[in-house]
VOGU-434096 format. One record per residue: residue in three letters; x, y, z of N, C-alpha, C in turn; residue number from 0. Coordinates in steps of 0.2 Angstrom, whole numbers. Layout:
N
> ALA,X,Y,Z,X,Y,Z,X,Y,Z,NUM
...
END
This chain:
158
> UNK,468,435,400,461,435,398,460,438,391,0
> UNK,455,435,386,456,436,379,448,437,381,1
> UNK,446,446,379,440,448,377,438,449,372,2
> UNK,433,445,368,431,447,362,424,452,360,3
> UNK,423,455,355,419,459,355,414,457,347,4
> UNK,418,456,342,415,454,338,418,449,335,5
> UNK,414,445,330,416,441,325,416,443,316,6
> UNK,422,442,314,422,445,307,422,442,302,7
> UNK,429,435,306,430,428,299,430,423,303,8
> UNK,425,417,301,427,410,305,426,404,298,9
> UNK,431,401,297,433,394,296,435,399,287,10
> UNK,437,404,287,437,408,279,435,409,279,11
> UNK,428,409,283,422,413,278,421,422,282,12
> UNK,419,426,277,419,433,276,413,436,281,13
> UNK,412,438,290,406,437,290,403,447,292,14
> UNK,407,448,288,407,457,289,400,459,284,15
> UNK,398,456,281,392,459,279,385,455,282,16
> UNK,387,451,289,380,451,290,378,456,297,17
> UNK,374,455,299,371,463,305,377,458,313,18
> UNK,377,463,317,380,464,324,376,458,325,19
> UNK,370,459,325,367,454,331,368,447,329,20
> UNK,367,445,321,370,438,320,378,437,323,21
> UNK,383,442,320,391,440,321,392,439,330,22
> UNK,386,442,333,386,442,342,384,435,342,23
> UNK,380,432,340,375,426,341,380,421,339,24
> UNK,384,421,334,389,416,332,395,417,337,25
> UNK,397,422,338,404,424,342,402,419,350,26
> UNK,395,421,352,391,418,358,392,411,359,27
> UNK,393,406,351,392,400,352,399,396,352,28
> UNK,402,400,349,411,400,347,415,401,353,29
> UNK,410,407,357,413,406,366,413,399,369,30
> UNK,406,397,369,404,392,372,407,386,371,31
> UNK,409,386,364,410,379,362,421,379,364,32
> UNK,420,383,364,429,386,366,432,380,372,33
> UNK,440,379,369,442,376,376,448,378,380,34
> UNK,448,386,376,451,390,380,448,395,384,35
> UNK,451,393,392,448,395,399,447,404,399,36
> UNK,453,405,396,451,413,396,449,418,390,37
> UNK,445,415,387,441,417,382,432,419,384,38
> UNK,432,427,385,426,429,388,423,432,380,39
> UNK,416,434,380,413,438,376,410,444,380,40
> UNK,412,448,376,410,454,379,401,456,378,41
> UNK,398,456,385,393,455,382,388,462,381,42
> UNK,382,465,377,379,471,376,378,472,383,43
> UNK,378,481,385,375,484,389,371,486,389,44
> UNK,366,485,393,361,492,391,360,498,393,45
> UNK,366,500,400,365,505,403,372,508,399,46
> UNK,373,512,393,377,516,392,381,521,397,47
> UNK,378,525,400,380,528,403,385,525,409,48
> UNK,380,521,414,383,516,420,390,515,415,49
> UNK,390,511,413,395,506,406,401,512,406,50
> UNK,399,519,404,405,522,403,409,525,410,51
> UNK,404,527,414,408,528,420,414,523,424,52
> UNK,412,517,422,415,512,425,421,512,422,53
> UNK,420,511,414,426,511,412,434,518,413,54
> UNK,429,522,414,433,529,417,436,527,422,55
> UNK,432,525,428,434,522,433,440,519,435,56
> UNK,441,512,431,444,507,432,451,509,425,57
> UNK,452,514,423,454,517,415,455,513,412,58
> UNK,448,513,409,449,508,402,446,513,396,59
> UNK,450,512,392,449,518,384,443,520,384,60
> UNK,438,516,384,432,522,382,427,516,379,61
> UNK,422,516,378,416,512,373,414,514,366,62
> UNK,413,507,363,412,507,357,406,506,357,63
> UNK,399,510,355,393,510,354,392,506,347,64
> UNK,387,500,346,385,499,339,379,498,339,65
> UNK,377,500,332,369,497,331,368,490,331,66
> UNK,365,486,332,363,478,332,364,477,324,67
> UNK,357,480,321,356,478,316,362,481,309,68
> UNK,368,484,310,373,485,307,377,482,304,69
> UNK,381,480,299,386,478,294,392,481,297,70
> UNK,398,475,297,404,479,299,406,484,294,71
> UNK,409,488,296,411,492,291,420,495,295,72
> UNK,424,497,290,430,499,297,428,508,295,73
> UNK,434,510,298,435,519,299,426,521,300,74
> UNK,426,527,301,422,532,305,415,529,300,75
> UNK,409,529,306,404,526,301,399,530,306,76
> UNK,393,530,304,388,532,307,381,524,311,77
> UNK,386,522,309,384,514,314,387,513,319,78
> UNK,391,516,321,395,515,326,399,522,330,79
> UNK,399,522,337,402,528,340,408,524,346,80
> UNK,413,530,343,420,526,349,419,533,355,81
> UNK,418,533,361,419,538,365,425,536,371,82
> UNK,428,540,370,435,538,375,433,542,381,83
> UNK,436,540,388,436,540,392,441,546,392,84
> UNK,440,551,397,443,558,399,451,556,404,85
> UNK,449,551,409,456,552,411,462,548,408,86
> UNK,457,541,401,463,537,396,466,543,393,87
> UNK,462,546,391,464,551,384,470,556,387,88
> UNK,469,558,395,473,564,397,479,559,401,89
> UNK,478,552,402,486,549,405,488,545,397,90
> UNK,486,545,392,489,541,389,490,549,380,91
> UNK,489,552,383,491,558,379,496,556,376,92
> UNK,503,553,378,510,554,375,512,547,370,93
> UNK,507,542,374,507,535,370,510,535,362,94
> UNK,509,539,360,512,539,352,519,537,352,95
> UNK,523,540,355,529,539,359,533,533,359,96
> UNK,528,529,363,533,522,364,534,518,356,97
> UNK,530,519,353,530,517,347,536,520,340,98
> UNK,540,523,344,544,529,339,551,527,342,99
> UNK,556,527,338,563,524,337,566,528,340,100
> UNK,571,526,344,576,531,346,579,537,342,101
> UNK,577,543,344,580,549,341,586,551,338,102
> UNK,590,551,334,596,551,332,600,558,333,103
> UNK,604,559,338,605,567,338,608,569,330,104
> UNK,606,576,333,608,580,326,615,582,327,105
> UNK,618,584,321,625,583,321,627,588,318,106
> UNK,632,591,323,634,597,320,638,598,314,107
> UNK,639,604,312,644,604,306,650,600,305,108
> UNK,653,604,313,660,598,314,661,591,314,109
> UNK,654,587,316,655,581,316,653,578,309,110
> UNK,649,581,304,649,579,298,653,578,295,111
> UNK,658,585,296,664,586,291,670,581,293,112
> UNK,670,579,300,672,573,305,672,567,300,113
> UNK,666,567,299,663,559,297,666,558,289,114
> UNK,665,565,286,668,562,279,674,562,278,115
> UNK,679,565,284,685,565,284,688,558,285,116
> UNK,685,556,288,685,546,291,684,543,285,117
> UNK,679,542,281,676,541,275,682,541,271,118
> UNK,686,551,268,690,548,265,695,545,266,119
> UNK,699,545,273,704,543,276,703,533,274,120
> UNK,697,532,274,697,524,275,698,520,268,121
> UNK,694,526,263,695,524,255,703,526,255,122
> UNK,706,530,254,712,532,255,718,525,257,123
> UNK,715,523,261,720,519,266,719,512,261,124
> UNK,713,511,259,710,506,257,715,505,248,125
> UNK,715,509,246,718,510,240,724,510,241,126
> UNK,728,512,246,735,511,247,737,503,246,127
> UNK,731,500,250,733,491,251,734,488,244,128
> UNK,732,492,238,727,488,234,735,486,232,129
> UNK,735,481,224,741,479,224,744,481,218,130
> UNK,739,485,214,740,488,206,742,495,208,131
> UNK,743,498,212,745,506,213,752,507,212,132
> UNK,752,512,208,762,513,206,766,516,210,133
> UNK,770,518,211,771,521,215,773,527,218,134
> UNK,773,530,211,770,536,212,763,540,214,135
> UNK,759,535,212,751,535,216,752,535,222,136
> UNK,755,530,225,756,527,232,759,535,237,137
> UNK,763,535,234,767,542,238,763,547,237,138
> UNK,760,547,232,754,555,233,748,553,238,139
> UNK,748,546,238,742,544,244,742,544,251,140
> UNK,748,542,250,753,544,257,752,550,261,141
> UNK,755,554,256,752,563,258,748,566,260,142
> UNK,742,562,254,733,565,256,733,557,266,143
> UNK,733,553,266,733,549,270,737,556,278,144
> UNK,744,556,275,744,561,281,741,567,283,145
> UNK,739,572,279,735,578,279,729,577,279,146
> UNK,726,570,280,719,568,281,719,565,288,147
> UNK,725,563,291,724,561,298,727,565,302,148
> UNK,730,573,302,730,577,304,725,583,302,149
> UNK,719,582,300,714,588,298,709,583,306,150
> UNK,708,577,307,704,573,309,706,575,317,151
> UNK,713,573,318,717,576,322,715,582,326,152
> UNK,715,587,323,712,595,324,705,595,326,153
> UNK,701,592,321,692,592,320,692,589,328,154
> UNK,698,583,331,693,579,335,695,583,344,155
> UNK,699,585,344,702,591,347,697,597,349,156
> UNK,694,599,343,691,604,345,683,603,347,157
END
């Protein structure tokens, strides 16, 4: 089910500057003429109060109050009031959450010193293969290449 509440743009055109009650009166005709089946318009209440208990009720966020005669406008406006609902606000507290990427553990000293010892072990190795290396290079790389996979050795032991 797709509820609509307001109209903003229809066929390009920009309808954010005319009042609530025109973009409700157009959104009304765009329902009707609709040929999709689950396409409702959310229609004015009068009983503000009734209105919010229910949505408490059934937990739905809360209501948005608007003047009729008002122009869209976004963020905080004095033509418009969002009142949330007490029990959405206190079960969906942590919601910020689902939206937040897996935590990356924090890594000890050991494991960083870990990580760049891998690093140079890899470049190390990587240059051994290479084909320009003399071979005097080669045999001191060898060296660092052993004392590099015997430091790794230790770190990964401990």
């Amino acid at each position: 089910m797709f509820l609509v509440f307001d109209l903003l743009h229809q066929d390009g055109v920009d309808l954010r500057g005319l009042p609530l009650s025109e973009r409700k009166r157009d959104l009304r005709r765009l329902c009707r003429k609709s040929r999709v089946p689950f396409l409702r318009e959310v229609q004015t209440f009068p009983n503000g109060t009734l209105l919010f208990d229910h949505c408490n009720k059934f937990g739905f966020e809360g209501v948005v109050s608007k003047r009729l005669a008002s122009r869209y406008s976004s963020g905080p406006s004095r033509n418009w009031v969002k009142t949330k609902c007490p029990g959405w606000k206190r079960i969906n507290s942590e919601r910020y959450r689902l939206f937040e990427g897996p935590r990356k553990p924090e890594l000890t000293e050991a494991h960083k010193t870990l990580a760049k010892k891998r690093q140079e072990l890899a470049r190390v190795t990587e240059r051994l293969r290479s084909r320009d290396v003399s071979q005097g290079i080669a045999r001191e790389l060898r060296k660092q290449k052993a004392i590099l996979e015997r430091e790794i050795a230790e770190l990964e032991q401990a």
